[in-house]
MDTraj code that builds the backbone (N, CA, C; nanometers):
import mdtraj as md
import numpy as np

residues = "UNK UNK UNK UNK UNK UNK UNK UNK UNK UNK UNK UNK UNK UNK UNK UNK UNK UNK UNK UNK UNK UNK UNK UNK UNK UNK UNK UNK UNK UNK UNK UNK UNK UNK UNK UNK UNK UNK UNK UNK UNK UNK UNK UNK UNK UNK UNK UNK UNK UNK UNK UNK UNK UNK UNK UNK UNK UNK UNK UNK UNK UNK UNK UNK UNK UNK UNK UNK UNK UNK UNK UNK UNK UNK UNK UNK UNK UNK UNK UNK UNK UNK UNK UNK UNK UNK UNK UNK UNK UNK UNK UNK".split()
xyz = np.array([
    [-1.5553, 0.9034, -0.4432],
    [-1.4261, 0.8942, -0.5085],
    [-1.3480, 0.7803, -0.4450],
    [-1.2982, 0.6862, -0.4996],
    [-1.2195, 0.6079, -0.4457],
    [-1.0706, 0.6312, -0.5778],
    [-0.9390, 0.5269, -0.4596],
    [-0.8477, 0.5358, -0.5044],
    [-0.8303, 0.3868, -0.5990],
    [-0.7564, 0.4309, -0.7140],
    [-0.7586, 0.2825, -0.7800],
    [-0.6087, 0.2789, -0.8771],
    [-0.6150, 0.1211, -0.9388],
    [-0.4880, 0.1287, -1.0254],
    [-0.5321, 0.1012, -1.1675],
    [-0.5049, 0.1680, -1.2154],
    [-0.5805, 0.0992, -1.3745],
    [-0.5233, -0.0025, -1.4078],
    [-0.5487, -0.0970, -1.4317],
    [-0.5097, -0.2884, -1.4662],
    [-0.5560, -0.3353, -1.6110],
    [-0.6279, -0.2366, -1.6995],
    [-0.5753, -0.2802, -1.8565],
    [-0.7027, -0.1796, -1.9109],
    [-0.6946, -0.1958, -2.0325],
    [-0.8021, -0.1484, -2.1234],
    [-0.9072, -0.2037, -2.1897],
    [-1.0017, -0.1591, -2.2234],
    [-1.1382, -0.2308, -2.2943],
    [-1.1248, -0.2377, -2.3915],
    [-1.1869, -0.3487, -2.4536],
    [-1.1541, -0.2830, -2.6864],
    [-1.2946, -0.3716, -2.6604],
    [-1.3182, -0.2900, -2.7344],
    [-1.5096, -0.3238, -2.7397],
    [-1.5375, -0.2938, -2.9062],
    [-1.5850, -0.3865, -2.9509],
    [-1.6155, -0.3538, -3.1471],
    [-1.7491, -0.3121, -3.1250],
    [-1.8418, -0.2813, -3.0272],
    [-1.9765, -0.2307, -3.0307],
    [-1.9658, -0.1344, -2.8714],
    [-2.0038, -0.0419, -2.9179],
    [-2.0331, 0.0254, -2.7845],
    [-2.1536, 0.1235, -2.8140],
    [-2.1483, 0.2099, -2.7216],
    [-2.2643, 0.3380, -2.6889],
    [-2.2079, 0.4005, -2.7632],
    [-2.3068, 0.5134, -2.8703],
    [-2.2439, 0.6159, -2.9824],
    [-2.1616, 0.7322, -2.8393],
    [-2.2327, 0.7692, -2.7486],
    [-2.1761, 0.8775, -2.6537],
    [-1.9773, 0.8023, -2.6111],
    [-1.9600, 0.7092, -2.6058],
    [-1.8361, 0.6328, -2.6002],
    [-1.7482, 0.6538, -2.6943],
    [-1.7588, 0.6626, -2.8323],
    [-1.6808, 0.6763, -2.9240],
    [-1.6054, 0.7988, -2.8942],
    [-1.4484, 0.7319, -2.9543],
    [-1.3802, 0.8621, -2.8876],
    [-1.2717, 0.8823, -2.7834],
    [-1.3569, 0.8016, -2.6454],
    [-1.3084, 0.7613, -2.5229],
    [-1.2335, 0.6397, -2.5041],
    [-1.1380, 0.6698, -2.4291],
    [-1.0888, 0.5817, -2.3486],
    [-1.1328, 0.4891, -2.2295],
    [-1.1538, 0.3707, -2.2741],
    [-1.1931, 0.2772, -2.1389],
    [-1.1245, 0.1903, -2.0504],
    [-1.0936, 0.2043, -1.8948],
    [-0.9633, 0.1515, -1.8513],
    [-1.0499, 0.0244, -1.7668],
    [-0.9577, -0.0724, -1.7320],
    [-0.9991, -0.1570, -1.5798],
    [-0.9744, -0.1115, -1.4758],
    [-0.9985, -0.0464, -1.4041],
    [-0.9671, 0.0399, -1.2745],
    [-1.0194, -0.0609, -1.1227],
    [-0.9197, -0.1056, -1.0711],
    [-0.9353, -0.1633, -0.9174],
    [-0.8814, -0.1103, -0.8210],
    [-1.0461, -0.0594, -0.8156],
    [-0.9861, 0.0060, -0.6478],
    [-0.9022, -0.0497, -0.5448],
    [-0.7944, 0.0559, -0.4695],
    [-0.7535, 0.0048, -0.3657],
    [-0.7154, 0.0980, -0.2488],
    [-0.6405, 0.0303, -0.1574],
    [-0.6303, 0.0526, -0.0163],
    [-0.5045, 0.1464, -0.0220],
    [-0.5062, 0.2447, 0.1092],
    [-0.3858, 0.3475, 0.0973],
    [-0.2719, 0.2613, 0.0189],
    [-0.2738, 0.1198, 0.1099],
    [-0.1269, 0.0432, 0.1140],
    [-0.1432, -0.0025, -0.0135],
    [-0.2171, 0.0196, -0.1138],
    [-0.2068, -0.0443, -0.2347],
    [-0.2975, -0.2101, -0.2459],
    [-0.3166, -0.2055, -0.1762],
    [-0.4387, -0.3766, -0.1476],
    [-0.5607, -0.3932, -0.1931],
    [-0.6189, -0.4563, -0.3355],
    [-0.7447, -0.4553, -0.3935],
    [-0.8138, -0.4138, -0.2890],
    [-0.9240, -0.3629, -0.3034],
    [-1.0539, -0.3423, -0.2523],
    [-1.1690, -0.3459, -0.3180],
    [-1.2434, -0.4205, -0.3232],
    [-1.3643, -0.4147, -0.4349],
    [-1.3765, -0.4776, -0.5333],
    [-1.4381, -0.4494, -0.6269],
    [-1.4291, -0.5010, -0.7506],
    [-1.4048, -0.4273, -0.8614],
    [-1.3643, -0.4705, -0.9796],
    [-1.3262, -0.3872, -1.0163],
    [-1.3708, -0.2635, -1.1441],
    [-1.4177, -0.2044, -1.1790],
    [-1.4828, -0.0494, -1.2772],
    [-1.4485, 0.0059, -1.3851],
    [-1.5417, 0.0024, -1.5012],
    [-1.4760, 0.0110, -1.6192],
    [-1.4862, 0.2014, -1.5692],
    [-1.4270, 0.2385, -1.6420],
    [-1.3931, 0.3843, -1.6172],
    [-1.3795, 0.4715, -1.8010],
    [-1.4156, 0.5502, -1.7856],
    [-1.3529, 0.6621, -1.8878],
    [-1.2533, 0.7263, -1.8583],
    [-1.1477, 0.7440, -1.9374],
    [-0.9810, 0.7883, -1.9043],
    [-0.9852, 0.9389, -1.9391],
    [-0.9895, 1.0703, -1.9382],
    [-0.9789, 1.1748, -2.0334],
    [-0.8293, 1.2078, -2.0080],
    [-0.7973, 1.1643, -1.8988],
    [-0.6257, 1.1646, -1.8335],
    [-0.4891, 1.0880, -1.9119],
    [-0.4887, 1.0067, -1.9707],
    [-0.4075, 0.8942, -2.0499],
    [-0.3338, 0.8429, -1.9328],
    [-0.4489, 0.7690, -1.8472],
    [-0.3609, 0.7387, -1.7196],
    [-0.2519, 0.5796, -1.7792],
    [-0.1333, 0.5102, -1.7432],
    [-0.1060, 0.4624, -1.7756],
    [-0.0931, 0.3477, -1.7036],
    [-0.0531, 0.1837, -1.7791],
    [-0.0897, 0.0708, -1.7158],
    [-0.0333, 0.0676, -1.5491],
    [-0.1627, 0.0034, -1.4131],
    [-0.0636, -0.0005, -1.3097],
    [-0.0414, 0.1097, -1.2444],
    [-0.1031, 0.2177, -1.3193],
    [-0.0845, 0.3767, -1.2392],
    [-0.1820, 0.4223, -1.1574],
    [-0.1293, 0.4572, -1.0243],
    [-0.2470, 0.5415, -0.9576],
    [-0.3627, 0.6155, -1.0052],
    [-0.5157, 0.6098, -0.9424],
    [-0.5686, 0.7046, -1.0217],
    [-0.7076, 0.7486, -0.9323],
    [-0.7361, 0.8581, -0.9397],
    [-0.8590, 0.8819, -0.8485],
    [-0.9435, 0.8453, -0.9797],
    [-1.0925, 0.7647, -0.9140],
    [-1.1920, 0.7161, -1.0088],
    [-1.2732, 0.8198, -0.9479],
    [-1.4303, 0.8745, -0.9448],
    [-1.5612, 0.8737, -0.9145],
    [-1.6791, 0.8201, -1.0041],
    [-1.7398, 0.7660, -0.9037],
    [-1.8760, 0.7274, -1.0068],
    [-2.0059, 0.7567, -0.9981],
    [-1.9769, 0.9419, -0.9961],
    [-2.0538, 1.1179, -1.0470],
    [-2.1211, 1.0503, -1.1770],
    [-2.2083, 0.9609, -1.1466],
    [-2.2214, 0.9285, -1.3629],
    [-2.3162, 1.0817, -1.3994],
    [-2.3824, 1.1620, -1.2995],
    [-2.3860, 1.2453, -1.3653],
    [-2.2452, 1.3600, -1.4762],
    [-2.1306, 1.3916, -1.3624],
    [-2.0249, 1.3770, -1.4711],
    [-2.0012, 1.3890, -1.5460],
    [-2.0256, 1.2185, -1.5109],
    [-1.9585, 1.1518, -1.6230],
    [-1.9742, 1.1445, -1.7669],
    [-2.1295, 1.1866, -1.7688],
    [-2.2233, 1.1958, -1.8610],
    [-2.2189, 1.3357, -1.9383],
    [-2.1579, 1.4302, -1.8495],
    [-2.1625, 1.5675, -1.8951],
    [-1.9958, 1.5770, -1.9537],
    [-1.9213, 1.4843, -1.9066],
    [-1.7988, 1.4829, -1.9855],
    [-1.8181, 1.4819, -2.1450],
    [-1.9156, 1.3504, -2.1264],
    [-1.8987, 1.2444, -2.2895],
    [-2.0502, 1.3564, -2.3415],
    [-2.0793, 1.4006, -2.3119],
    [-2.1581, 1.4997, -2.3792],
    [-2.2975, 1.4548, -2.3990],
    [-2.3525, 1.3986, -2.3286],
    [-2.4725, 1.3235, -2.3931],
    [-2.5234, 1.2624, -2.2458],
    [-2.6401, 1.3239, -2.2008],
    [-2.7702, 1.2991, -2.0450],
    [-2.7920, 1.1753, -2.0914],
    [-2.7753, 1.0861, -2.1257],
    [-2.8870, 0.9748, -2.1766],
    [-2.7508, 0.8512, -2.1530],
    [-2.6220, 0.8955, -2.1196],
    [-2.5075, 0.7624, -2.1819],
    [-2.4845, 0.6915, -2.0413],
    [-2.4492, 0.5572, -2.0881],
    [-2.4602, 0.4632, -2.0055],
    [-2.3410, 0.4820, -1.9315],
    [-2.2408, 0.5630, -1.9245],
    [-2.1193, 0.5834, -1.8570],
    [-2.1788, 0.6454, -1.7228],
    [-2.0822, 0.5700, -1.6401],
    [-2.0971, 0.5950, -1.4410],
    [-1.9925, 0.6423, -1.4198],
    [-1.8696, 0.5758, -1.4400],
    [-1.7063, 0.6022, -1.3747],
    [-1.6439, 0.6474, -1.4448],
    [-1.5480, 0.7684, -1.4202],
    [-1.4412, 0.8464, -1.4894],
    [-1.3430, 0.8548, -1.3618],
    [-1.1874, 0.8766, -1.4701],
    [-1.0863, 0.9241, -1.4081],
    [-1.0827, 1.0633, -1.3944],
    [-1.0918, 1.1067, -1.2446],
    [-1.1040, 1.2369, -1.2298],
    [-0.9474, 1.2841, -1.2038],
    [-0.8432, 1.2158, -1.1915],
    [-0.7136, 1.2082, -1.1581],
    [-0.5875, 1.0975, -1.1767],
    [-0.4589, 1.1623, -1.1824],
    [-0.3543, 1.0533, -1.1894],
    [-0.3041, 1.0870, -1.0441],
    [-0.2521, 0.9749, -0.9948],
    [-0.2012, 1.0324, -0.8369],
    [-0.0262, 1.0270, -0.9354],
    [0.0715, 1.1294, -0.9152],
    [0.1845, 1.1282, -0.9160],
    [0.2531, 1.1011, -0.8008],
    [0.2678, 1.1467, -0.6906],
    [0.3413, 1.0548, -0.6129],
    [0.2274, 1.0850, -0.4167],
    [0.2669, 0.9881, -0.3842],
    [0.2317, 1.0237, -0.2358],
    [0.3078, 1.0829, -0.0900],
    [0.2760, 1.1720, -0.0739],
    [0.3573, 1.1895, 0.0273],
    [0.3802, 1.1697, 0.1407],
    [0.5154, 1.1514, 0.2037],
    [0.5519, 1.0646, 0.3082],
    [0.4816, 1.1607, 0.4104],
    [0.4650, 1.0524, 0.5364],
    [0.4314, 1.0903, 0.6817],
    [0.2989, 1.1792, 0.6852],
    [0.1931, 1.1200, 0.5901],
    [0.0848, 1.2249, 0.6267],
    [-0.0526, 1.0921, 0.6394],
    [-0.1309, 1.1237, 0.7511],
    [-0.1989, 1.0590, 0.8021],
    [-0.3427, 1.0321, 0.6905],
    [-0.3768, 0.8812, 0.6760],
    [-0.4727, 0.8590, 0.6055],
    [-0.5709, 0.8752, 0.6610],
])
top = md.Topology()
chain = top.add_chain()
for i, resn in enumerate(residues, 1):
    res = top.add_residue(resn, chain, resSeq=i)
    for name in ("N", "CA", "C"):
        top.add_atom(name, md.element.get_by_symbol(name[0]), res)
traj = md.Trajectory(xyz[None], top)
């Protein structure tokens, strides 16, 4: 599980039939302090996380796969969470 910000959406005119339906975000991981880390992960949203918003990713593509309903789909990363706020003074 890493922590990330979602940074825009996919529009894809061809995808995987198991995709239809779903939401696909840009998700870049980052650092407690908010500081890219990585690169960055297309994700499945089932959350309506919104632009710039905190979000726990994992990439369980088993899951992920059992989300979108279908063993065989090319999906790895889902939003397993929106972070609403963080709380002060607790050790990372």
């Amino acid at each position: 599980m890493f922590l990330a910000r979602v940074e825009g959406n996919v529009v894809a005119t061809r995808k995987h039939p198991s995709l239809d339906g779903w939401r696909l975000v840009v998700c870049q991981p980052i650092s407690q302090a908010g500081e890219a880390e990585g690169v960055p992960q297309i994700a499945i949203d089932p959350h309506g996380a919104g632009m710039h918003q905190r979000v726990i990713i994992s990439s369980d593509g088993a899951a992920a796969r059992k989300a979108v309903g279908e063993e065989k789909s090319p999906v790895r990363w889902i939003v397993i969470g929106v972070v609403d706020e963080k709380e002060p003074n607790v050790p990372v």
